[in-house]
C-alpha positions as CSV (number, residue, x, y, z in Angstrom):
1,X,25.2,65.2,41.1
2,X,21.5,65.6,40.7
3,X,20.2,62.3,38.8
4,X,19.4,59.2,40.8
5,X,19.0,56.1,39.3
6,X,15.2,54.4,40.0
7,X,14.7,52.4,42.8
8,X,15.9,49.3,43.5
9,X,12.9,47.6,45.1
10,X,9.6,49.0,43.2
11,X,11.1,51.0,39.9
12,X,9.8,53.9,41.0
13,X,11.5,57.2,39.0
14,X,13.8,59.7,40.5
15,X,10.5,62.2,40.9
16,X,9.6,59.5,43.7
17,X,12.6,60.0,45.9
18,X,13.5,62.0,48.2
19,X,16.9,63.1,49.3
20,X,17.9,65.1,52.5
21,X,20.1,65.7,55.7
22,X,18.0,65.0,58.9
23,X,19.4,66.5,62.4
24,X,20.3,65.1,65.9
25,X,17.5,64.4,68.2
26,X,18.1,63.7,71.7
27,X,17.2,60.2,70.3
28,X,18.8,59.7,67.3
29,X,22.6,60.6,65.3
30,X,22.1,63.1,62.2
31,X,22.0,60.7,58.9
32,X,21.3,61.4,55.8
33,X,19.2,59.8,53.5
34,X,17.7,58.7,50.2
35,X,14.4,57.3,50.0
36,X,11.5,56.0,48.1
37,X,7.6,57.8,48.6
38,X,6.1,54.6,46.6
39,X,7.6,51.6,48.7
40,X,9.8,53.2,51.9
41,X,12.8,51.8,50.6
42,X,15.4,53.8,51.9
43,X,19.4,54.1,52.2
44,X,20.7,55.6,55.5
45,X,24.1,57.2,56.2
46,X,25.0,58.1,59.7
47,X,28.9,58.9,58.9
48,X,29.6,62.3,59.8
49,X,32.6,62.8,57.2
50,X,29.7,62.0,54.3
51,X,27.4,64.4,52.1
52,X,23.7,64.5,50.2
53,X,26.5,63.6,47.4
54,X,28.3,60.6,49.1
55,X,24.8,59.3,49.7
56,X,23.4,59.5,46.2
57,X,26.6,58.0,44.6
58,X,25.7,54.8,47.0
59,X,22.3,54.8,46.1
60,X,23.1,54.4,42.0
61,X,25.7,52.1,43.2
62,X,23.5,49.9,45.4
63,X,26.3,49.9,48.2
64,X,26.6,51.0,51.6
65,X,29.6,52.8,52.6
């Protein structure tokens, strides 16, 4: 699954976002992530058991899982 639908809060076009998989810090759980460069909307993920997949199939859907 590639395409991402725009975002929900500014319109901005898949080009805008930005999709990845961010590590454990001494700080922080790994999560993974989809997120707007025009308005820092942003859907995060921190369930272990998900993919970059799992996460873009919320983001069209507009649900958290």
């Amino acid at each position: 699954m590639s395409e991402l639908k725009p975002c929900p809060f500014c319109g901005a076009s898949e080009e805008d976002l930005d999709f990845r998989f961010a590590y454990a810090t001494k700080f922080t759980k790994p999560f993974l992530f989809v997120g707007c460069r025009k308005c820092g909307g942003m859907m995060v993920d921190t369930d272990s058991e998900h993919c970059l997949n799992d996460v873009k199939k919320a983001w069209n859907r507009r649900i958290s899982e």
